[in-house]
N, C-alpha and C positions, 0 to 999 in steps of 0.2 A: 155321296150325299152332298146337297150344295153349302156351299161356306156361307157360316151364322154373319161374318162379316161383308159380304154381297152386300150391296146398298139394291135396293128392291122400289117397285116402282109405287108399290102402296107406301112402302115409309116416304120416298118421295114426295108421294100425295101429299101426306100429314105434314110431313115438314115445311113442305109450301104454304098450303093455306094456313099453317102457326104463322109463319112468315108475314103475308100477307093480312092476317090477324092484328099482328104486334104492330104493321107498319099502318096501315087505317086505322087505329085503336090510337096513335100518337099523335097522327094527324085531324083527325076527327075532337080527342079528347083535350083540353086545353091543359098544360100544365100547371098552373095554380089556379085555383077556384079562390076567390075572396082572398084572407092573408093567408101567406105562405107557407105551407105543411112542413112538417120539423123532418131532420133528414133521417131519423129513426123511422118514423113513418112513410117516409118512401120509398125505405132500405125494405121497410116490411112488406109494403105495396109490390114492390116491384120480387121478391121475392114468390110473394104469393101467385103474380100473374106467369112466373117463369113455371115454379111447383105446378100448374094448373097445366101448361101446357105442354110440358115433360109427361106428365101424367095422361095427357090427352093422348100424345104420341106414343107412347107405352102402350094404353089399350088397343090403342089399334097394331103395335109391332108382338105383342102377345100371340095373337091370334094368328096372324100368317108368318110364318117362320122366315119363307121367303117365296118369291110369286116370278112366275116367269111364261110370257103366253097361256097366261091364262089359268096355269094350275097351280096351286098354293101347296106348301109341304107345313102342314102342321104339328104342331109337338102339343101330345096333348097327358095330361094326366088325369088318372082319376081312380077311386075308390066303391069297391060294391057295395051294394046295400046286403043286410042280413038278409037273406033269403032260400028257401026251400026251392024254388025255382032254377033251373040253371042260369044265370044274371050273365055269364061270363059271355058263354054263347048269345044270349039277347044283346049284351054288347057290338059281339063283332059281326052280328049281325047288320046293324046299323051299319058300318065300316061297307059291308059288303051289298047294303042297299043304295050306298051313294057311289059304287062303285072307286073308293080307295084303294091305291096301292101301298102297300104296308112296307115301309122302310126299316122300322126296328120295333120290335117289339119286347119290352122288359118286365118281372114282376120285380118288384122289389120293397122290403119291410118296409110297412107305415110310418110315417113321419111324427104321426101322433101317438105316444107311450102308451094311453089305453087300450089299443087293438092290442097288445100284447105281440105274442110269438106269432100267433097266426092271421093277425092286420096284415093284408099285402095291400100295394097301391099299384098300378099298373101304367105304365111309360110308354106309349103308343106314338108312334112317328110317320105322318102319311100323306099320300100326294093323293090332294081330289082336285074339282073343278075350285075355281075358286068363289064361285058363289053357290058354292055348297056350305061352305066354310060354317058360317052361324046358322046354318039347320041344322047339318052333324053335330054341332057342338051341342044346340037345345035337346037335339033326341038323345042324346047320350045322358045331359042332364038327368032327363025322367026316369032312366034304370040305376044311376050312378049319384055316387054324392061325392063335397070335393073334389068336383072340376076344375082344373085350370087347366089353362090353355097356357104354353111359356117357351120362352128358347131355354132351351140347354146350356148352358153356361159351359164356354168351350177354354179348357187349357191346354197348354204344353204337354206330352207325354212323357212320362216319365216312369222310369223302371220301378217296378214292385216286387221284384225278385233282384237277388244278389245275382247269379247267372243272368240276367239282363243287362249287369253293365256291359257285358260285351257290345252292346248297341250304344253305351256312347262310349264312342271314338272318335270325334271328331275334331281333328288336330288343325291349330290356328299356328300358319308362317308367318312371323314379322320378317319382315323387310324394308329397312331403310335405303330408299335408292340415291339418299344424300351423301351414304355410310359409304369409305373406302372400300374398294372391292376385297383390298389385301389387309384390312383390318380384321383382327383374328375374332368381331364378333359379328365380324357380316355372313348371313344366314349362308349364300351358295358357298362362299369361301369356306364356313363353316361345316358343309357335308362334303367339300371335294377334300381341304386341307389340312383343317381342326382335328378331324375325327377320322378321315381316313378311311380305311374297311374296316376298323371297327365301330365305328357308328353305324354302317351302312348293316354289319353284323347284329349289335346291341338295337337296332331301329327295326330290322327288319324281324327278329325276337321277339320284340316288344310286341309289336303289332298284330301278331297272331296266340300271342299268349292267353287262353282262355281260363275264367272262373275256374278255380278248383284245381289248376296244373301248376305244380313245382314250377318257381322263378327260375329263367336260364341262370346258369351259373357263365359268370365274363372271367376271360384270361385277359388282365390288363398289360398294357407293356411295359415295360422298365423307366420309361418317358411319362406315362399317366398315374404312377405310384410316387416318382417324383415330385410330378406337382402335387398328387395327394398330401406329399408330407409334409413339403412348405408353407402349405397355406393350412394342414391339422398341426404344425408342430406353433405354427404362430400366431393361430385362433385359440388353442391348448394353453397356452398364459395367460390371455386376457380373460380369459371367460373365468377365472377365480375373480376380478375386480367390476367386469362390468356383466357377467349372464345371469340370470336369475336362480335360487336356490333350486327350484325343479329341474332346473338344465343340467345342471351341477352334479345334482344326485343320479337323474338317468346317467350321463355321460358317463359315469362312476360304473355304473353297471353295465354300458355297452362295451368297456372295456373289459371288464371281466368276463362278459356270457356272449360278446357280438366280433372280436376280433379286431376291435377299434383299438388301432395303434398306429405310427407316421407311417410304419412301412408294410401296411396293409389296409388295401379298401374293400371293407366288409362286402359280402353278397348279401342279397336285398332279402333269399329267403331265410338265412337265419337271422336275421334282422327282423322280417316277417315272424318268424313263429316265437319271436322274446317279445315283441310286440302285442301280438294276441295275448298272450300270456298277462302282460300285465293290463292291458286296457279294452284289449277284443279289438284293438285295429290290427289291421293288416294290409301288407303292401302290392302292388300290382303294376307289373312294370310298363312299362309307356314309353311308347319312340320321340314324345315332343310335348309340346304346352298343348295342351287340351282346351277346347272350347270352355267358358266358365259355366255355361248350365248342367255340360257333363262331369267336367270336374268338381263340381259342390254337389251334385246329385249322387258322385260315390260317398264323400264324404257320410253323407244320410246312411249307408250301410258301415261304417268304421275303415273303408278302405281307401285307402292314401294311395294313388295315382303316382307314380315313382320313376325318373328316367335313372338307365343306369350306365348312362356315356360319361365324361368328365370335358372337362372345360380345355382349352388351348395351354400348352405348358407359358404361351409368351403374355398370357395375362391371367396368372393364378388367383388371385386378390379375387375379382372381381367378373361375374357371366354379367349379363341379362338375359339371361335362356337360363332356367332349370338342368341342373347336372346333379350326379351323384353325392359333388362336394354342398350342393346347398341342398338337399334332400338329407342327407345322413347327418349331417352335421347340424345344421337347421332345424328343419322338421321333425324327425326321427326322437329325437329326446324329447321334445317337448309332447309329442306324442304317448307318449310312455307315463304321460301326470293324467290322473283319474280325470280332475275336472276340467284339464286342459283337455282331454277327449272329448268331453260333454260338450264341452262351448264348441270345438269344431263340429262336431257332429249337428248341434244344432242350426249351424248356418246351412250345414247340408240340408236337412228337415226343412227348412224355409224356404229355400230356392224349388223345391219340386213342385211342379204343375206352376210357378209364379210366372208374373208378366215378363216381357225382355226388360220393362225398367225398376221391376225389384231385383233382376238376377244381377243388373247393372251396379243399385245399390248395395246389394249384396256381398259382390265378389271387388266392389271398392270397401266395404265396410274391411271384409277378410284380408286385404292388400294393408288396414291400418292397424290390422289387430293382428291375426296368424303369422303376417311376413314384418311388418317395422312396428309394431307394438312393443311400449313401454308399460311398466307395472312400478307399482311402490313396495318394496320390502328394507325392513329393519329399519327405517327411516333414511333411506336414499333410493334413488331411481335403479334399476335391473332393466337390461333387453329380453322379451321374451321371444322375439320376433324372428323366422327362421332368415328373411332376407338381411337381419344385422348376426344375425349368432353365422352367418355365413361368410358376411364379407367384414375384413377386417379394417378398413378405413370408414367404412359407413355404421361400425359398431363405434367405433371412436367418434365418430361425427354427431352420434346420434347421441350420447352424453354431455357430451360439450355444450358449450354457453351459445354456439353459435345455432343450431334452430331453434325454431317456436316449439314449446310443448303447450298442449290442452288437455285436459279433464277430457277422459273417453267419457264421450257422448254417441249413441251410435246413429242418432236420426242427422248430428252434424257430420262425420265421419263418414258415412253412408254420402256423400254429395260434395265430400272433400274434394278438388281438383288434384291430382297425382301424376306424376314419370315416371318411369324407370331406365333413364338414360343418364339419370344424374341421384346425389346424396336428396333425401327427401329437405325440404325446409320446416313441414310439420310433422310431429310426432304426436299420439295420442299416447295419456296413459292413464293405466288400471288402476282400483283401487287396489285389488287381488282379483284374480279368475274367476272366485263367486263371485263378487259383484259385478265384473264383467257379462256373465253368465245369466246374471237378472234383470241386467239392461237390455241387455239382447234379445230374451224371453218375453218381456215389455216390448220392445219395436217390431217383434215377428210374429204378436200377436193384431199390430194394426197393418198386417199385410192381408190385401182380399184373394182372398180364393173360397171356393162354397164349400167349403170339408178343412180339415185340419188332418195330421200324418201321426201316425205313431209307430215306432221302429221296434219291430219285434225280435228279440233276440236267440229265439229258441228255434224259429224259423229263419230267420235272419232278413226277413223280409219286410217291408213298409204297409201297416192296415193303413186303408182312410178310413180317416171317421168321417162320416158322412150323413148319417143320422141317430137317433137315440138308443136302440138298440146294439149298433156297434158300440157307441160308447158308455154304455150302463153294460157291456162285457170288460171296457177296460176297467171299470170301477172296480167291477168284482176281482179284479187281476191284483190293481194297489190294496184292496181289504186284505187279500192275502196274504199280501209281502207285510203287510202292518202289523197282522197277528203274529207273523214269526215274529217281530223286532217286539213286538210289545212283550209276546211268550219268553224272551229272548232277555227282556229287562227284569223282569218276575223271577227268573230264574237266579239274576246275578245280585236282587232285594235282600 
């Protein structure tokens, strides 16, 4: 099927002669008539003449999808009249009087609540001549009502099943070719030197691990349990003064149920099944840094994308590459708080089907909140942040007098400028994770996309809402859960 994004020789047309329009329309029309018009009024003026001819160029980009020698592919919809007659057939009749070739053809429920269950509207996609175009259109008119002629509104794809993440895998290599070759965090040093055959082991794991199969279990060496412990035994004191009370409490519990101690670095599936348990995430292991459309789009299902290689003994402190030490230690707890699930989860929900510049905003918004995010508890500042609860010079840094902190705002934090090659200079922070939670709710509702998501957990899969009957099912879903809670208060009256 040809791409909605084509520039086509009809929209050309339109756009020229607006063109050509606006420029004799300047030149012809004198810019003040008598005394001089107030600049609200020209603000309006010239608004109205741009609305007009946006508008003009619209009806006509409606109509032909896109046109190329001659043949136009139209997208068309439309709805049957009540009728005894077979209407369907008189339909594609037409189609097949103007000699159309039919690209897609869809029923799908009415848009409008009155048809009820059995209002369908039908999504017809099809290549004729091109001055066939507004004949098929009126003859369809006569047996059909609500007509329109429209492009498709084209998004990103994105998985609707949990067994679909397998399709995103798509692993991003940084490389600094500034960066010393034999610095322990340059990427080829890093899979010849760093990691050795067990990255190349834990990488090659990773990447074929599919939905639904037990995590590999790693035999780590005597050298990567070391550094584990150096840098758990000396993150393990400061997180009583600067981590946040949810960190604190998980941590409490991965120790007891997860094997979290200096001289053991837990495996990611019993980590995994203490996780579901308390919040319905779950981990899945990953050879590298994942693209961020696939990475936030697991999120949307509760699974956290997990590498389970560890960092260079000769700079424990401190990756810029995802390791097990800033995944368990980091992430992992904060994972384990109800509504700190929620709010990740929801950035996951936002990102599916969105443009490359919300997933942009997006996964900077999560770079200021999930990894160097600040919160307010007991009346002082807390890291909730897995890239400070990970490194120990940037959790001290990031308390201290010395950066800017701001009031999380997520439409400023979303367009923050950021590195990860140095201590952040700003820091956002929370009031608490619900209010964090509602801000975000608020900015991911002025994201465009033509549907809205909703994350099923009995199937584990992502509905769209996409029209009224989809979601006059999910109403009925929260009536449900309202009556137990309400049945539930009546009871304890």
């Amino acid at each position: 099927m040809p791409n909605s994004s084509s520039s086509t020789s009809s929209t050309k047309s339109v756009r020229r002669a607006a063109s050509e329009l606006e420029r004799s329309d300047s030149i012809t029309s004198p810019r003040f008539v008598g005394r001089r018009q107030s600049l609200i009024e020209d603000a309006r003026k010239e608004r109205e003449a741009a609305a007009a001819a946006a508008e003009a160029a619209e009806a006509s980009e409606q109509i032909v999808f896109e046109e190329d020698d001659g043949r136009a592919l139209l997208s068309l919809f439309f709805r049957l009249r009540s009728s005894k007659s077979p209407a369907l057939s008189r339909a594609f009749k037409v189609f097949e009087t103007f000699e159309a070739k039919l690209h897609h053809l869809e029923s799908r429920p009415s848009r409008n609540p009155k048809d009820g269950l059995e209002g369908l509207e039908y999504f017809v996609q099809c290549e004729l001549h091109l001055s066939d175009v507004s004949t098929l259109v009126s003859s369809i008119k006569r047996i059909a009502e609500e007509v329109r002629t429209t492009k498709e509104v084209k998004f990103h794809w994105f998985p609707r099943k949990i067994a679909e993440l397998d399709k995103c895998h798509h692993l991003v290599t940084k490389f600094d070719p500034d960066l010393d070759q034999d610095h322990p965090v340059s990427i080829p040093c890093l899979q010849h030197h760093m990691y050795g055959c067990l990255f190349q082991h834990v990488s090659n794991a990773s990447s074929f691990n599919l939905s639904g199969e037990p995590i590999p279990r790693v035999e780590y060496t005597e050298e990567e349990i070391g550094t584990w412990r150096e840098v758990y035994s000396t993150l393990r004191d400061l997180y009583n003064t600067h981590a946040c009370s949810e960190h604190l409490e998980a941590f409490r519990l991965l120790e007891r149920h997860c094997g979290y101690s200096p001289d053991n670095i837990p495996q990611l599936e019993d980590v995994s099944r203490f996780l579901k348990e308390q919040t319905g995430f779950q981990l899945r292991p990953v050879a590298g840094l994942l693209s961020a459309r696939d990475f936030l789009a697991s999120l949307a299902f509760r699974v956290f994308q997990c590498t389970q290689y560890i960092r260079h003994a000769s700079s424990p402190m401190h990756s810029p590459e995802p390791d097990c030490v800033h995944e368990l230690l980091g992430h992992v707890p904060m994972l384990a708080d109800r509504t700190f699930a929620q709010f990740s989860q929801a950035i996951g929900l936002a990102s599916l089907g969105a443009s490359e510049e919300d997933i942009e905003k997006l996964s900077t918004m999560y770079w200021f909140t999930v990894e160097f995010g600040l919160c307010k508890q007991g009346g002082a500042v807390k890291a909730y942040g897995a890239g400070l609860l990970s490194s120990y010079g940037e959790l001290v840094h990031s308390l201290s007098d010395e950066p800017e902190r701001r009031e999380f705002d997520p439409e400023i934090a979303a367009v923050q400028p950021y590195q990860d090659q140095n201590y952040q200079s700003v820091y956002f922070v929370s009031e608490s994770f619900a209010d964090a939670k509602e801000k975000l709710r608020t900015y991911v509702s002025g994201i465009k996309r033509p549907f809205s998501v909703r994350f099923d957990p009995y199937t584990c899969s992502i509905e769209v809402l996409d029209n009224p009957l989809k979601i006059q099912g999910g109403l009925e879903s929260v009536k449900d859960d309202l009556k137990i809670l309400t049945d539930a208060l009546n009871v304890l009256a």
